[in-house]
N, C-alpha and C positions, 0 to 999 in steps of 0.2 A: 859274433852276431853277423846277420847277412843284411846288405842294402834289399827292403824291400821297395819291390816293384810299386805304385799305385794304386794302379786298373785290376791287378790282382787280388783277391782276398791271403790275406797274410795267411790262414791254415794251409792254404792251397800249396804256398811257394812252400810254407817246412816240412807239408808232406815231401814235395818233391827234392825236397835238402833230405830227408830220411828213406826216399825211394834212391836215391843215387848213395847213398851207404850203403844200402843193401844189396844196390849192385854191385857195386864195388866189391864187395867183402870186408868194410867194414865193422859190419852187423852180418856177422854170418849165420846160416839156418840155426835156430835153437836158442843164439844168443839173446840177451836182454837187451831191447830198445830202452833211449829216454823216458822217464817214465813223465808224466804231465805237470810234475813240478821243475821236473827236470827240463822241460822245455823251457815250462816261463821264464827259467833262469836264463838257460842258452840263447835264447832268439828274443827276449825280451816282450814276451804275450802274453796275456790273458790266461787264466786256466781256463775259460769258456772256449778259446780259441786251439788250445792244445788238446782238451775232449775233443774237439772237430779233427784233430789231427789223424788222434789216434782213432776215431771213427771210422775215417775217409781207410784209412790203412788196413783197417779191419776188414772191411768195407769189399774191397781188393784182394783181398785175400792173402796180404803181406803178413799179416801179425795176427796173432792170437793172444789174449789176455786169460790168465789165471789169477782168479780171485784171490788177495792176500798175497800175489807174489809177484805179477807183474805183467807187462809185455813183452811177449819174447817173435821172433822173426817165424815165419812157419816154415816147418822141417822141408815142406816142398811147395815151391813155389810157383805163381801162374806163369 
């Protein structure tokens, strides 16, 4: 789990915990992200909170979701 910040919105700070994996190579192109239960678990949020996660990431053009199978990192990245 990470100390969150405050002033922060808590989506905010795990997107940017799941934007520094993917830079890293963590989460490399193709791979599957946390999926939003798998959030609540890891950082201890909300599922309402973790929907905003993976929105924001969407959003950005980080990830791509497949109906029935998951989120996975997008093959090419911004």
């Amino acid at each position: 789990m990470i100390e969150f910040v405050p002033d922060v919105p808590r989506w905010r700070q795990v997107a940017e915990v799941i934007k520094q994996r993917i830079s890293d190579g963590t989460y490399p192109p193709g791979s599957r992200v946390p999926s939003v239960v798998q959030l609540t678990e890891e950082f201890g949020i909300a599922g309402m909170t973790a929907h905003k996660v993976h929105r924001a990431l969407r959003t950005e053009g980080l990830i791509y979701t497949e109906p029935g199978l998951g989120s996975f990192v997008s093959k090419e990245l911004p």
